[in-house]
C-alpha positions in Angstrom: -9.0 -9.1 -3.2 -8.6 -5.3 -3.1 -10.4 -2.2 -1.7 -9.2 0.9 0.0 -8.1 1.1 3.3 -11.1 3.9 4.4 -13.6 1.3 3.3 -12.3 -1.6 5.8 -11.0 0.9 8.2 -12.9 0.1 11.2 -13.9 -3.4 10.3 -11.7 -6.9 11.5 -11.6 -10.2 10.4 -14.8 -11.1 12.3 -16.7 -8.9 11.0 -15.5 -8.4 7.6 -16.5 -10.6 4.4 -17.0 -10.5 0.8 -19.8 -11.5 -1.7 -19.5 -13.8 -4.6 -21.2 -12.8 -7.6 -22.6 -16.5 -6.7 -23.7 -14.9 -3.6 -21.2 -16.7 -1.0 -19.9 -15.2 1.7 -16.2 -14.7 1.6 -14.3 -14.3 4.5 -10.7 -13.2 4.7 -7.7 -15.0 6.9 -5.2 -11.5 6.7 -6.3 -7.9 6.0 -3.3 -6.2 4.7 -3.7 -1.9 5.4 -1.5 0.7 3.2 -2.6 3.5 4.6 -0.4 5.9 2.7 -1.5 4.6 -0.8 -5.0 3.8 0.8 -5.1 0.4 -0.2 -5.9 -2.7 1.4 -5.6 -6.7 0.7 -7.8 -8.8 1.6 -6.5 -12.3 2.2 -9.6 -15.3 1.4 -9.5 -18.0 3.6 -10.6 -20.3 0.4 -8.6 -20.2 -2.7 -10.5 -18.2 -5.7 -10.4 -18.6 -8.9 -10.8 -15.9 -11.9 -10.1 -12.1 -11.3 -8.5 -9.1 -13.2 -5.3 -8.4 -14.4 -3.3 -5.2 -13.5 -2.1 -3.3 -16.6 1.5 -3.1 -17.8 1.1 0.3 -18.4 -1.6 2.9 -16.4 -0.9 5.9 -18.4 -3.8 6.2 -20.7 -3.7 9.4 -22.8 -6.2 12.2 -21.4 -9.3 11.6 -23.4 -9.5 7.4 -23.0 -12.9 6.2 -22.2 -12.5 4.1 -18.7 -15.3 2.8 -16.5 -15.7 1.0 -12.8 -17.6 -1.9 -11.4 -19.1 -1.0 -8.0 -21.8 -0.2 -5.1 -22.5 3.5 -5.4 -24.4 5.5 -3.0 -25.9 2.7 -0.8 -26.6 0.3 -3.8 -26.6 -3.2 -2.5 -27.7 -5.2 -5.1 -25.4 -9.0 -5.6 -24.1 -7.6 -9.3 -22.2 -4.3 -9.3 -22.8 -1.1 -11.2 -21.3 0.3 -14.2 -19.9 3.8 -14.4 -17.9 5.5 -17.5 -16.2 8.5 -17.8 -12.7 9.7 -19.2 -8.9 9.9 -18.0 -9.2 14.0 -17.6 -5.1 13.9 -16.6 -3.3 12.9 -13.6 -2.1 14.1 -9.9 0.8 13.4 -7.5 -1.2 13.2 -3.7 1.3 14.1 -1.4 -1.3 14.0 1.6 0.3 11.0 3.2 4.1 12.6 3.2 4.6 10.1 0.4 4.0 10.8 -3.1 1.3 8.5 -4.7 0.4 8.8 -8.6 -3.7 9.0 -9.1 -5.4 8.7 -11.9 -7.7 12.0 -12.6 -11.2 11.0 -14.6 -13.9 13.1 -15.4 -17.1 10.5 -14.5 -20.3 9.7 -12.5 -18.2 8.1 -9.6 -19.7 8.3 -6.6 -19.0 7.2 -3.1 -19.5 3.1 -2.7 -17.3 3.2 -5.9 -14.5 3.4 -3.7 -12.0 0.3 -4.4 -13.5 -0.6 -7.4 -11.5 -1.6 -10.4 -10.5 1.2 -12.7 -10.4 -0.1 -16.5 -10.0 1.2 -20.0 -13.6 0.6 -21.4 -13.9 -2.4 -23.3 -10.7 -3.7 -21.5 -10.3 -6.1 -18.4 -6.9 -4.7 -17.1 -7.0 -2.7 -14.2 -5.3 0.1 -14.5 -6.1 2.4 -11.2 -8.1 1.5 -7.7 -11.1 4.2 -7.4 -10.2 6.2 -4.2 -12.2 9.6 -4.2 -14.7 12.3 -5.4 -14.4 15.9 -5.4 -16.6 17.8 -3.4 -17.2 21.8 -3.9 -17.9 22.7 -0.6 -14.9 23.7 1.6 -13.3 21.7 4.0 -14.9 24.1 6.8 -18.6 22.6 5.9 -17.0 18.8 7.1 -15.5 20.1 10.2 -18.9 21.5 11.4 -20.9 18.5 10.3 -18.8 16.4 12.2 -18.4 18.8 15.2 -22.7 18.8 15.6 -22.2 14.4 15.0 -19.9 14.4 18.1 -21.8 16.5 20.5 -23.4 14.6 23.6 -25.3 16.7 25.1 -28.4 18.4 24.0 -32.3 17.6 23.5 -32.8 13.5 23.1 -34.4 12.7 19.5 -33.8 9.1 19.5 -31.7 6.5 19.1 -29.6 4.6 16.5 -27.9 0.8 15.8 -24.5 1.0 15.8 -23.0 -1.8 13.2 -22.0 -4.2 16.4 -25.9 -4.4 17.5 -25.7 -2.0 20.7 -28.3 1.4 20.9 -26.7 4.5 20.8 -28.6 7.7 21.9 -29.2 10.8 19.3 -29.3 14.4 20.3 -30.7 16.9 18.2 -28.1 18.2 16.8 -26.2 15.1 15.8 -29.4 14.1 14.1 -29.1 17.2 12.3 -25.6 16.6 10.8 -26.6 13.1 10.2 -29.4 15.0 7.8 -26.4 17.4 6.5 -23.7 14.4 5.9 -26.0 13.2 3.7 -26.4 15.7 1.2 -22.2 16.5 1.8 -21.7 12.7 0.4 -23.9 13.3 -2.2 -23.5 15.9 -3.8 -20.7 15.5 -6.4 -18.8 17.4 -8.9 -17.9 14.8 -12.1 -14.2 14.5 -11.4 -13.0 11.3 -9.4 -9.4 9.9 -8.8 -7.8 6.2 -8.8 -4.8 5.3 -7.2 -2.4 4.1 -10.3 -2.1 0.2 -10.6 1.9 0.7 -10.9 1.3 1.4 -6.9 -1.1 -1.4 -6.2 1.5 -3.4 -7.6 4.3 -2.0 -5.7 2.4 -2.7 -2.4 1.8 -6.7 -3.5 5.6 -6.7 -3.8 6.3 -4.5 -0.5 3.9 -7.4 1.2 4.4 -10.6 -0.9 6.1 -12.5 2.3 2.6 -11.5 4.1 0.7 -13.0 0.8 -0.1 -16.6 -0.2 2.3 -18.2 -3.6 0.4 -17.0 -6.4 0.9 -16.7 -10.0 3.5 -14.5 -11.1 1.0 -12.0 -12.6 -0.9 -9.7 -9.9 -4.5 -10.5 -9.8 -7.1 -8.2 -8.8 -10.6 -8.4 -7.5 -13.6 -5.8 -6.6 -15.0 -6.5 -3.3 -18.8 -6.2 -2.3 -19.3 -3.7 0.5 -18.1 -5.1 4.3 -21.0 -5.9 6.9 -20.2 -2.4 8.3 -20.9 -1.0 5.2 -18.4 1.9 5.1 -18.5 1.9 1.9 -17.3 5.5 0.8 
């Protein structure tokens, strides 16, 4: 199974585990991170059957219809979501030190679409790994939300439930960027990015020793949200 790395980031193999669109719990034996493609293997402990095929070729001329399977914005229904949208052209990410091709598309993806399958419509070859959104405000605007959602001290509001069960306190002001991360996640412009399949295959073959015998074409599958629900 695949997702991307910032959606299992802070989860293990206790607490992490899939849903079947039978609605069984899957639960993984290795969780394989690529953090510089931001991609991540998930390992099930039971054989599955089924799944996607990666393209042969994930250059689709600007213009091609595509669309994604996933959760977005909270959704956490047992079937995915559909999105569609079009391959607007495409962009080198050299964020990591390494250069990783992305698909650009012009569509309603949304965070929770992260890690889902990126296909040509009508089509059930992958072709990219949803990874981002665009955002219009300036990076500035994260910084400050985040700087209020670390501050300790201040006036008490409340409290919160952290994903491992524990009570964590809430001053005012990280109650307030709580308030403002949510309209910062929200807010979208209509462009999104996919990590090309050409690299998801290139990390299955950078890891294969790691990865159970298989069949000699690379399968894919979209994963349901972790317990932890990063899903972004």
């Amino acid at each position: 199974m695949v997702t991307n790395v910032h959606v299992v980031a802070t989860c293990t193999q206790q607490t992490l585990f899939g849903i079947s669109t039978a609605n069984k719990q899957v639960k993984f034996s290795r969780i394989i991170l690529d953090r510089d493609r931001d991609l991540a293997l998930l390992v099930p402990e039971e054989k599955l059957t089924d799944g996607l095929k990666l393209a042969a070729k994930d250059t689709p001329v600007p213009g091609t219809t595509v669309s994604t399977w996933g959760y977005p914005f909270g959704y956490n229904g047992i079937s995915p979501l559909l999105s569609v949208g079009y391959v607007s052209g495409y962009r080198k990410d050299t964020q990591s030190g390494k250069t990783v091709k992305h698909i650009v598309v012009n569509g309603a993806f949304n965070h929770g679409n992260s890690g889902g399958p990126l296909l040509i419509s009508h089509d059930n070859e992958v072709i990219g790994i949803v990874v981002l959104t665009f955002h219009f405000y300036p990076p500035e605007v994260k910084q400050i939300i985040d700087a209020l959602l670390n501050r300790q001290s201040g006036i008490m509001f409340g409290e919160t439930t952290r994903p491992d069960g524990s009570k964590q306190p809430l001053v005012e002001s990280q109650v307030t960027a709580m308030v403002l991360n949510e309209f910062y996640e929200k807010t979208q412009v209509m462009i999104g990015e996919a990590v090309a399949a050409s690299k998801l295959e290139a990390m299955i073959k950078d890891h294969s020793s790691e990865l159970p015998a298989t069949n000699s074409e690379a399968v894919y599958r979209s994963n349901k949200a972790p317990v932890q629900k990063h899903n972004r």
